[in-house]
N, C-alpha and C positions, 0 to 999 in steps of 0.2 A: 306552830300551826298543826292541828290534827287532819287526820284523814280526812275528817266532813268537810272542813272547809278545805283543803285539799280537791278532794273532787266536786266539789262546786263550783271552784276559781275554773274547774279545766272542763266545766260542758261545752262540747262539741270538738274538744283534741282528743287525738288518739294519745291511747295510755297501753300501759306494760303492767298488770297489778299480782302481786305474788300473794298469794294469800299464808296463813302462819302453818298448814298443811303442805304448803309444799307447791301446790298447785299452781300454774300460772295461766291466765287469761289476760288477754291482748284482745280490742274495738275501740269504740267511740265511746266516750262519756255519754248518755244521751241523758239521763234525769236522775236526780239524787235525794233522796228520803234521811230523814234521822239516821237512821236503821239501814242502808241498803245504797249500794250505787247500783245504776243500772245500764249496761255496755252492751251498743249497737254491735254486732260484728265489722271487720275491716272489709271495704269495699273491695270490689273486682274478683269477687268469688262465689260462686254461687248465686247467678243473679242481682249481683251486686249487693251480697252479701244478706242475703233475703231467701236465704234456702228452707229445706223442710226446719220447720219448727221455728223459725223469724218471723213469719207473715200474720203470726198472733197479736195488737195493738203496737207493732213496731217497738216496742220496751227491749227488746232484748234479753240476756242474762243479767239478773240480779244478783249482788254478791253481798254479804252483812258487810258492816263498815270494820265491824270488830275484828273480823278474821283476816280484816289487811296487815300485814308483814312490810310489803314495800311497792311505795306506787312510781314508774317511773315514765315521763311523758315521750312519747315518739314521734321523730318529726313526721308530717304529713305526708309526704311520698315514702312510707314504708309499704 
């Protein structure tokens, strides 16, 4: 199974995604495109997770599918 369906199976769990850079971002699955997942921040920060720069159409960060490396799910009370 690839990343797309990968992050299709898991809208609305929290995830761990490393991208092939290095980088890692951690939220919600919140909607997934060909091309792009797109992750809520994790609640209980920042207005519940709705600070500056989240209160644009609730999307979140968008990440390419391509430059996923490794996606890892976290259980809900993280």
């Amino acid at each position: 199974m690839g990343h797309y369906e990968t992050c299709r199976r898991g809208i609305g769990r929290p995830v761990q995604i490393r991208m092939s850079n290095g980088a890692v971002h951690r939220g919600v699955i919140d909607r997934v495109s060909p091309g792009s997942v797109f992750l809520r921040p994790l609640g209980g920060r920042n207005y519940d997770g709705y600070g500056y720069g989240w209160g644009w159409g609730g999307f979140g960060t968008g990440l390419a599918i391509g430059a996923i490396a490794a996606i890892a799910f976290l259980p809900f009370f993280w």
